[in-house]
N, C-alpha and C positions, 0 to 999 in steps of 0.2 A: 648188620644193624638194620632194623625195621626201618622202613620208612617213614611212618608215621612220628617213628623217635625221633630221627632224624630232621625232620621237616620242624618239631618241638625245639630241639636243640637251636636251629636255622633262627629261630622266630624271635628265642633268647638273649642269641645273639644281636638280632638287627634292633631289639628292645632296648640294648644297656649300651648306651654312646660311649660311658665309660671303661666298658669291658665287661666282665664277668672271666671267675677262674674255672679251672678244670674241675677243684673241689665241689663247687658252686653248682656246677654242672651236674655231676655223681649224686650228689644231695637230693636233687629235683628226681633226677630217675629213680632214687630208691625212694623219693618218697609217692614219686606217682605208681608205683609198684609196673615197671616198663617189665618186658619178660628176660630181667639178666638179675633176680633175685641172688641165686646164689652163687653173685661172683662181686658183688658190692660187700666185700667183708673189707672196711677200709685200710686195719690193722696187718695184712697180710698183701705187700706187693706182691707176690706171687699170684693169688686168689684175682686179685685185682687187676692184673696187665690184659685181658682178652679184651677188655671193655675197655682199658685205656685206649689198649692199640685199634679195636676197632674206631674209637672215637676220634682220634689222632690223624686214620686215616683217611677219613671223611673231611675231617676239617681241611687236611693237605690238598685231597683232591677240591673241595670246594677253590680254598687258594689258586691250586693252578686255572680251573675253569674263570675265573674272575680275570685272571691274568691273562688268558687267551680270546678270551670274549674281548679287551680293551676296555673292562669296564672302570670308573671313576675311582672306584674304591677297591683295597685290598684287605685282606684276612694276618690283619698278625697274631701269632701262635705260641702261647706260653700257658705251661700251666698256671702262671698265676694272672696272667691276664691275656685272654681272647676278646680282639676287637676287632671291628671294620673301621678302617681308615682312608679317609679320600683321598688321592693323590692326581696329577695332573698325566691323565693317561694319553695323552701326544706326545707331551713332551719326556714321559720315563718309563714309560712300559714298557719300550727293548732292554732299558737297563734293567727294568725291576723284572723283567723276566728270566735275562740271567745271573741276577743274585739271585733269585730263589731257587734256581738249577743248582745252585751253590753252595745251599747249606745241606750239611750232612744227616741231619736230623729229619727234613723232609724227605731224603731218598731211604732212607732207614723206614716211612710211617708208609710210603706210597707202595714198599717193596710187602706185598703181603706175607711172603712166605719168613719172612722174618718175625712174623709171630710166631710159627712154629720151632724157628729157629733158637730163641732167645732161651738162652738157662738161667738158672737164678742163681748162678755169679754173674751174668751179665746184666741183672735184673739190680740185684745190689750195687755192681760201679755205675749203674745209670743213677739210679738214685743219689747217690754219695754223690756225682759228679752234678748235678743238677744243685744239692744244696750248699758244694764246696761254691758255686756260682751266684747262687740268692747271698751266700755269707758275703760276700764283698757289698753288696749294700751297706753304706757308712752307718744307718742305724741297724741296724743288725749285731755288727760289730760293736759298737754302742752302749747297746742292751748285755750282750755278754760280757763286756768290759765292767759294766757295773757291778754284775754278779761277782767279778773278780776270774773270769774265764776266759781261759785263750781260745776263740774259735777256731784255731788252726790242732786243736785236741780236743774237739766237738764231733762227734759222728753224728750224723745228720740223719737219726735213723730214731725210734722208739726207744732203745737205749740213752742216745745220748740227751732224748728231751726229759730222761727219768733224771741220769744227773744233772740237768738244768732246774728241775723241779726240788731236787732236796736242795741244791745248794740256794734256791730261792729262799726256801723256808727255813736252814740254816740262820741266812742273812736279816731274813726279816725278823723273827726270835728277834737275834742279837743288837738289831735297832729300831725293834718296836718303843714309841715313843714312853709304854706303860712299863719299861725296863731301863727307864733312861737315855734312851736312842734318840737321836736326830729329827724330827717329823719332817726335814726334807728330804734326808735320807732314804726316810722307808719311802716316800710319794718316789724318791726316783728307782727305787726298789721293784715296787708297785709297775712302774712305767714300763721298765724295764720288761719285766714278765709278762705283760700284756700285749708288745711286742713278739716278744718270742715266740709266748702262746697263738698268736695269729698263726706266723709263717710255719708251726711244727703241726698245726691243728690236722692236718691233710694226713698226718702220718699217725695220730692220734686224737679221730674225733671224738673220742669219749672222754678229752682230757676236764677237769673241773675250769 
């Protein structure tokens, strides 16, 4: 990864107290035209993971540098939320040094040759596995429940936000207020998909 990107990326981060996500991230680079044009095809994790991982990798390494520096704050890493957080570095740095030796996810980003390692079934249970993770957020669950959907028979993938998308418009037909429907109904209809719509957007940013 450039530099110059990089150093952009660094600046983003120390700008948003409240985080900023990976998507958020991808967004900025393809819109300042950075030099990985044709690998921002959102719609295609395959196309997509060179620049995840390059980006993943840099954020880990930043992590550990902060963490061996002693410095105030640390780097927590999610694609839905990338933040710096202060912590009390006399009193937790040994510990917080080795939780983050600890998580599997960092030696997997830090290990470069595991870009070239990763196939796309391992590309897909990473996927799956990360949103089988966001679904246990109680609105998440919530939201599908509304639709009348068991997230536990959700694929967390472009397919399953198509059947998330008709069985919305299914539901909303059926208690639109101008068919005799509910108007609280459809608002919690409404709620519902806007929800959804958020956390699937990453895997479909050209969704309406």
């Amino acid at each position: 990864m450039p530099q110059v990107l990089w150093s952009s990326i660094q600046k983003k981060i120390q700008s948003a107290p409240c985080g900023i996500s990976e998507f958020e991230i991808l967004k900025d680079i393809d819109k300042e035209k950075y030099p990985f044009p044709e690998l921002l095809n959102f719609k295609s994790p395959g196309a997509l993971f060179p620049i995840h991982f390059a980006l993943f990798h840099k954020l880990y390494c930043w992590q550990r540098e902060l963490s061996d520096s002693m410095a105030s704050t640390t780097l927590i890493i999610s694609p839905l939320q990338i933040h710096l957080r202060p912590h009390d570095c006399k009193k937790h740095n040994n510990e917080l040094s080795q939780e983050l030796e600890n998580i599997p996810l960092r030696q997997f980003y830090l290990d470069t040759d595991n870009l070239y390692r990763t196939t796309e079934e391992d590309l897909d249970e990473m996927l799956q596995s990360f949103w089988r993770r966001v679904i246990r957020s109680d609105h998440i669950v919530a939201a599908l429940e509304t639709l009348g959907l068991n997230p536990k028979d959700i694929q967390y993938n472009e397919k399953g936000y198509k059947v998330i998308k008709r069985t919305y418009k299914q539901m909303a037909m059926e208690h639109h207020p101008d068919r005799g429907g509910s108007l609280k109904q459809s608002q919690k209809l409404n709620e519902a998909m806007q929800v959804l719509r958020v956390h699937f957007k990453s895997l479909n940013s050209n969704s309406p």
